[in-house]
Structure formats: structure tokens, C-alpha cells
C-alpha positions as MATLAB code, in Angstrom:
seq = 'XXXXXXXXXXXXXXXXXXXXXXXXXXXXXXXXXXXXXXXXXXXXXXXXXXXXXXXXXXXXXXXXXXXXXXXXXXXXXXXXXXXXXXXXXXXXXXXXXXXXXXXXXXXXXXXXXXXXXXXXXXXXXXXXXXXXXXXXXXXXXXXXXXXXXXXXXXXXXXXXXXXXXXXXXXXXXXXXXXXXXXXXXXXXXXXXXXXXXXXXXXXXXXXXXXXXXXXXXXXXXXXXXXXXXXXXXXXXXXXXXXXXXXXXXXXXXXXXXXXXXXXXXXXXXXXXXXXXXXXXXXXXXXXXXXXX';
ca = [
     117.890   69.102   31.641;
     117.287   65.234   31.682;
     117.065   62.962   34.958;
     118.675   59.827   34.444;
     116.235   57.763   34.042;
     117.110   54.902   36.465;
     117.565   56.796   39.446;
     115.358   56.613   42.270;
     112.978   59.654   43.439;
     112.188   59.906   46.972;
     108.453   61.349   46.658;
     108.085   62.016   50.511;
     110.210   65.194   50.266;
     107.341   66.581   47.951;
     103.603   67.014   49.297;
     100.776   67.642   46.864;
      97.659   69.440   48.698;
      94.204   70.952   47.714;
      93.756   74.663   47.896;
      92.170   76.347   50.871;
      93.146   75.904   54.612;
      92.347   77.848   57.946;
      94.581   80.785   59.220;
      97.300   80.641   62.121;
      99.891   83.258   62.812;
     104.011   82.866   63.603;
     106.421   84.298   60.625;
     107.311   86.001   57.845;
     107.086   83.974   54.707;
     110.473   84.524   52.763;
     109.708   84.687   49.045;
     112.188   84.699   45.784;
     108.617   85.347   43.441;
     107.623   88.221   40.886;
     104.093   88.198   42.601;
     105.322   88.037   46.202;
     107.426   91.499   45.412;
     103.977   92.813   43.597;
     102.193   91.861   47.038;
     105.141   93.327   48.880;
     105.115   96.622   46.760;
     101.274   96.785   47.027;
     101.601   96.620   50.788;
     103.990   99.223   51.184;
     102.961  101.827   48.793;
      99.193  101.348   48.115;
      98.148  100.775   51.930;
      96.734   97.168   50.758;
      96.996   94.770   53.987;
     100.077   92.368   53.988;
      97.551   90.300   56.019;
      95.262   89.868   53.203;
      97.512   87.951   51.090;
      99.284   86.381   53.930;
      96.991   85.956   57.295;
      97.794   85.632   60.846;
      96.091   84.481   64.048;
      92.480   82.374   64.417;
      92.360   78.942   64.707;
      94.028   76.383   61.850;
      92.301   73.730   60.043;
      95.427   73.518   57.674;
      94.006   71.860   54.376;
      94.708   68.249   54.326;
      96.914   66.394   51.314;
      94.328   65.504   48.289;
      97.040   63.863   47.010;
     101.015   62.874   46.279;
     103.625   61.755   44.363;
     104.485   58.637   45.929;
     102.325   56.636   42.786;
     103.582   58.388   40.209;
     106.981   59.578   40.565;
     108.959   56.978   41.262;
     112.109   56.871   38.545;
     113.938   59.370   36.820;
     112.080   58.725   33.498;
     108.644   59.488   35.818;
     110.285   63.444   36.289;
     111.425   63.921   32.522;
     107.280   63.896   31.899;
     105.395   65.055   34.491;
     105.689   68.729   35.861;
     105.117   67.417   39.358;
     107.984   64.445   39.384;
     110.296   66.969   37.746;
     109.816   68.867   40.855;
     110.155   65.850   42.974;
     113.562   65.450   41.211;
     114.976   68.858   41.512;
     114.311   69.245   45.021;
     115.587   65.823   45.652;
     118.954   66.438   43.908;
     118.718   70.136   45.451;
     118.574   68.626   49.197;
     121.356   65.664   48.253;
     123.363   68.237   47.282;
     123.457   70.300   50.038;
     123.515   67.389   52.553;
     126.924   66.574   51.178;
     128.323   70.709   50.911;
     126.948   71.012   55.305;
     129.331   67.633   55.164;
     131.882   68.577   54.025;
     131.996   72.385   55.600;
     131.535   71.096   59.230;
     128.203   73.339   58.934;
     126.228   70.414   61.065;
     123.323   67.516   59.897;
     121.895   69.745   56.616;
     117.809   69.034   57.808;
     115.607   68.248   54.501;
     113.060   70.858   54.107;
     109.634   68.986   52.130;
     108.373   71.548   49.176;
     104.165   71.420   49.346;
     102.585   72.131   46.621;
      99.313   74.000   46.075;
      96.478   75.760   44.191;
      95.044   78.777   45.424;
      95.544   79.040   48.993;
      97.811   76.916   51.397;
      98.063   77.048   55.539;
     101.281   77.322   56.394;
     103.111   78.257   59.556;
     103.723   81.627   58.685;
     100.157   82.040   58.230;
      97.452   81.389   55.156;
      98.884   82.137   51.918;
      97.361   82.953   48.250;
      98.824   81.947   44.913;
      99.431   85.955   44.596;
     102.016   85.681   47.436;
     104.400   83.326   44.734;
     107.056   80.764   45.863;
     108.081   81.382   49.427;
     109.991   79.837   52.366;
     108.090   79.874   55.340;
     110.901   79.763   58.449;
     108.445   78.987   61.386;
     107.512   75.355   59.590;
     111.030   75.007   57.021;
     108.660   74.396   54.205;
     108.983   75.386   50.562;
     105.074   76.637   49.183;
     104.740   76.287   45.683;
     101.386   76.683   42.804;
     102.840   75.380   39.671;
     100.464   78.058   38.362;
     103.224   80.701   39.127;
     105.143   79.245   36.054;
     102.579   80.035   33.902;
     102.358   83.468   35.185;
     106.070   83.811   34.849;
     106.330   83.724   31.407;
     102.325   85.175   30.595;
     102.847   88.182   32.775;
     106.533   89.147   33.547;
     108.000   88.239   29.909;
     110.368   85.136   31.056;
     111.006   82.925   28.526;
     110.042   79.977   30.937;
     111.525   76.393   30.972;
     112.211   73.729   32.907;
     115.817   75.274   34.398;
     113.428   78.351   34.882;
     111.497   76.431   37.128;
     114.193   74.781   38.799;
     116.168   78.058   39.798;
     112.972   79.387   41.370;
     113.170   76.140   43.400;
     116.687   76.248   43.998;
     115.971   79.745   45.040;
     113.289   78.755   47.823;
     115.963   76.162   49.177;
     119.039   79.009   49.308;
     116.599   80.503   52.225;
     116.125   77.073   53.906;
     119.532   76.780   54.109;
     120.412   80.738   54.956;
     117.851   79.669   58.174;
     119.472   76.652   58.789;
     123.332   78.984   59.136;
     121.386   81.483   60.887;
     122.089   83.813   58.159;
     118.312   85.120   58.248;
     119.023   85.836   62.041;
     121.889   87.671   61.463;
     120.421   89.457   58.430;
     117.257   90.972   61.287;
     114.117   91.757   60.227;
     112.094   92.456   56.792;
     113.657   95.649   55.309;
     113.610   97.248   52.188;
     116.115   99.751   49.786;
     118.949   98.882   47.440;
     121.319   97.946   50.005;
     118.796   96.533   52.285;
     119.246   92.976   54.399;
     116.303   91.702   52.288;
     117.688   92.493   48.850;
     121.241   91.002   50.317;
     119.191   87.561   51.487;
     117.561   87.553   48.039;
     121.099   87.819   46.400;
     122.667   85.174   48.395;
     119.653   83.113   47.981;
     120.522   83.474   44.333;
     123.739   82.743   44.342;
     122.840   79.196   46.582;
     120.706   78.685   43.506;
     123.592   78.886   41.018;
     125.924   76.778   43.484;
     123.314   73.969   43.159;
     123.650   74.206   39.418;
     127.154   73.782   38.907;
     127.087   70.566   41.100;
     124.089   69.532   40.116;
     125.380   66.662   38.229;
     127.271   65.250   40.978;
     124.432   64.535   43.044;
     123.615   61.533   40.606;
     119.958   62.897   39.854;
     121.256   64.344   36.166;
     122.211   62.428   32.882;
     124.742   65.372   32.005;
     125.412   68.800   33.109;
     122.874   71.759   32.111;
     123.648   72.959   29.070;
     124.345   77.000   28.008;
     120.429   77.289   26.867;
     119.625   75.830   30.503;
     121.261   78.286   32.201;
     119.893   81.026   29.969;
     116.474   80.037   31.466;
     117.202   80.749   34.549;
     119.579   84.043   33.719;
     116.177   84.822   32.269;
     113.651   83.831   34.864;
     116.133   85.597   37.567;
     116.195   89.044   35.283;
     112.008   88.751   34.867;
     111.941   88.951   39.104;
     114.078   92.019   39.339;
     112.660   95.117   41.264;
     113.226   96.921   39.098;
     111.549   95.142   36.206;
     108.714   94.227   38.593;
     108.156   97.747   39.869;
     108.676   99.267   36.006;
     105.760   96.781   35.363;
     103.221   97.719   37.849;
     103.838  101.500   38.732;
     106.079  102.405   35.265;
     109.232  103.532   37.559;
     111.701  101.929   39.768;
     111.937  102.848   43.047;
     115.301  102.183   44.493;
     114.320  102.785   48.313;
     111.505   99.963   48.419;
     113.621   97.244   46.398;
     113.417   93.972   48.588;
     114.715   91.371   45.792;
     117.383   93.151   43.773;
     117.716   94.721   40.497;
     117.491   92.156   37.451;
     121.363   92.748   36.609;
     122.072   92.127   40.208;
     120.037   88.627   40.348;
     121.632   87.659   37.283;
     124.937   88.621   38.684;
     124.657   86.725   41.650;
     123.325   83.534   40.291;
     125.934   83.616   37.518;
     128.713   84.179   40.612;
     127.375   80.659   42.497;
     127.413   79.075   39.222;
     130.313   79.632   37.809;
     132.404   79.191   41.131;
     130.138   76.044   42.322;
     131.449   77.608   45.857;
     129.038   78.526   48.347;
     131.644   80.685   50.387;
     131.922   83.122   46.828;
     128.115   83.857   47.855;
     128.916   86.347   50.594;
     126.570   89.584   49.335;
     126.811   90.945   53.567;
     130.301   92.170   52.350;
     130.740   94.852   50.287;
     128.997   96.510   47.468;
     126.201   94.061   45.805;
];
């Protein structure tokens, strides 16, 4: 997975800020995490309060940016050795890449969503959020949230192997959402729900497949020295598997529960980002249709 090292990064799509941050209400963070289904699952079966991972209502005084990319990640080369250019460079070839597929479907102006990242706690407009909540889309504000500490906790508590392309498909994950809310897919879809054939475990699967989409055209958006190799895509395969319900919920209550799945099973998320992969086709990513 190396960035060519002459091409340009445009830093302003990626916003590094401290932890901490007031509360304000408006949304349901959308989240493609292992610890956003453990908050989820906590929630729903333990009688823990959604609102004390993710808050709502009270006044906001949102935590200002500490500090950003713009100094350091300015070149390729800059996101081949730094964790936070490399995400500067996969959301930027991420966003040019679905610019150019909203082009070219007649799907309207594709409108860049800016990934913040965090430590701790973050204000966002679907409310305050905690590093236990994972990556998430928040639709109220078309933001991507993101502690690079959930990496770590990827691989340390949920068995991924890890990786750079691990990282990236959780990113490329986050930005299938943006663009489900940007078709008015997430409209469509209703509200939160949960079960095996649920609208949420169908948004997480299409979300997935986006992710794979990106992947196979990844190249093309001029961002990449070559395309992503076989061991590549086995971090993500990997990474996807790890976030499965029913790996997550195996982990944390020692069964699956079928009827409060919200993300898919692990063969499912596998399946799904393997389908936008190999067919590089977001129309093959239709998981409303059908068995999933």
C-alpha cells in the first residue's frame, strides 16, 4: 500500500483535534466499529444508557483543533510515514474517487465529507462521543470521527491482524455511509433497527461493499504507486471478519444473538466487501434486494 510519493495531499479534508468537547443533541451517529457494536449491544441488552457513550442536548463548547496536518502532510512520501498523513491520503483518494463515480452516474456534485480526528472524546453533531463509541459517521454534521487508538484496539482486543489496508477499509467504511446519506439511502433504509435481516445490518453491508468498490479503483484516483496487493486485501478481509456480530457478541456475552445483530455476521462483511471489490461496481452493492 504505497502513495506515490509526488502526489499532492490536500490536508484540509483531515482535522486533528484535542479530546474533550461540550454536549449538543441532533442524530444518530452511524458507526462501522467493533466498539460501537459493544456500546450498541451494551445498550440494548444490559440497560447501560446509549446517552452515556453518545450524549444529547445542553449547550456545546465543541473542543477546538489543537492541531492539523496542513505542516506535515503535504506529499505522498509525508503519508507512507506518518499514521496521520496516511489517513490524509486515503481519505483524499477515497473522496477523488467517488467525486468521479457521482460523475459519471448522474448521481449529482459528490460533497467532500472532512474525517476529524480525536482522542478520548469529540463534539460532534450527533452529540458528544467517547473513543468506546469507535469510527462513526455522524449524518447531522457529514463528518467522519476517528481515535487512531481504535487501531490499536483492533488488533489488541478483537484478534485482527491489523495493517495499514486494515485501517483504510475502516475508513473507506465510514465514507460508504457518507455517501449512502448523500443517495438518501439512509432515508430510505428508516430508522436504527436491529436482527439479521435488519435495515442496519443491510446499511452496514452496503457500506462494506462501498469500501471494497473504493479498493478496486483505488489506483485510478492517482493517490497509489500500484494496485493493493493479495496480502492488502487480506487485511481488510481480516479487519472486516474481527467486526462481525457475531464475533463481537461471541466475545463479550460467549453467544451470538441473531435478533440484535446491527453490523452483520463476519462471513457476511467479508462477503460484501469482497463483492465491491472484485466488481469495482457500486450498482453490484445492492444488499436492500434479496437475501444478504
Amino acid at each position: 500500500m504505497d502513495f506515490r510519493d509526488d502526489v499532492d495531499l490536500d490536508s484540509s479534508q483531515v482535522e486533528n483535534r484535542g479530546g474533550g468537547g461540550g454536549i449538543r443533541g441532533g442524530g444518530l451517529a452511524i458507526g462501522g466499529g467493533a466498539a460501537g457494536i459493544i456500546a450498541l449491544i451494551a445498550a440494548l441488552i444490559f440497560g447501560i444508557n446509549p446517552g452515556d457513550i453518545v450524549g444529547g442536548g445542553g449547550d456545546t463548547t465543541g473542543a477546538q483543533p489543537t492541531s492539523d496536518t496542513s505542516q506535515d502532510c503535504k506529499k505522498g512520501s509525508d503519508a507512507d510515514k506518518s499514521e496521520d498523513c496516511r489517513v490524509v491520503g486515503v481519505v483524499n483518494s477515497i473522496q477523488a474517487y467517488w467525486k468521479d463515480a457521482f460523475d459519471k452516474a448522474g448521481n449529482g456534485q459528490y460533497t467532500p465529507a472532512k474525517t476529524i480526528l480525536f482522542s478520548q472524546a469529540v463534539d460532534t453533531g450527533c452529540g458528544q462521543a467517547t473513543s468506546a463509541v469507535g469510527p462513526f459517521y455522524c449524518p447531522s454534521d457529514k463528518q467522519v470521527y476517528l481515535d487512531l487508538s481504535f487501531f490499536d484496539e483492533l488488533e489488541s482486543k478483537f484478534g485482527a491482524k491489523g495493517g495499514p489496508f486494515a485501517q483504510a477499509y475502516v475508513i473507506a467504511h465510514e465514507y460508504g455511509h457518507h455517501v449512502q446519506d448523500l443517495l438518501g439511502t439512509m432515508d430510505k433504509a428508516g430508522g436504527n433497527s436491529q436482527g439479521a435481516d435488519s435495515a442496519s445490518v443491510r446499511l452496514e453491508l452496503q457500506a462494506d461493499c462501498y469500501g471494497g468498490v473504493w479498493a478496486n479503483n483505488a489506483v485510478d484516483t492517482g493517490f497509489y504507486e500500484k494496485p493493493f496487493t493479495d496480502a492488502d486485501i487480506q487485511e481488510a478481509l481480516d479487519a472486516a471478519a474481527a467486526v462481525g456480530d457475531d464475533r463481537i457478541q461471541e466475545k463479550t456475552q460467549g453467544r451470538a444473538d441473531p435478533e440484535s445483530f446491527t453490523h452483520g455476521t463476519a462471513a457476511q462483511r467479508t462477503k460484501w466487501f469482497s463483492t465491491g471489490y472484485k466488481s469495482g461496481d457500486p450498482g453490484k452493492c445492492d444488499t436492500f434486494s434479496g437475501g444478504i
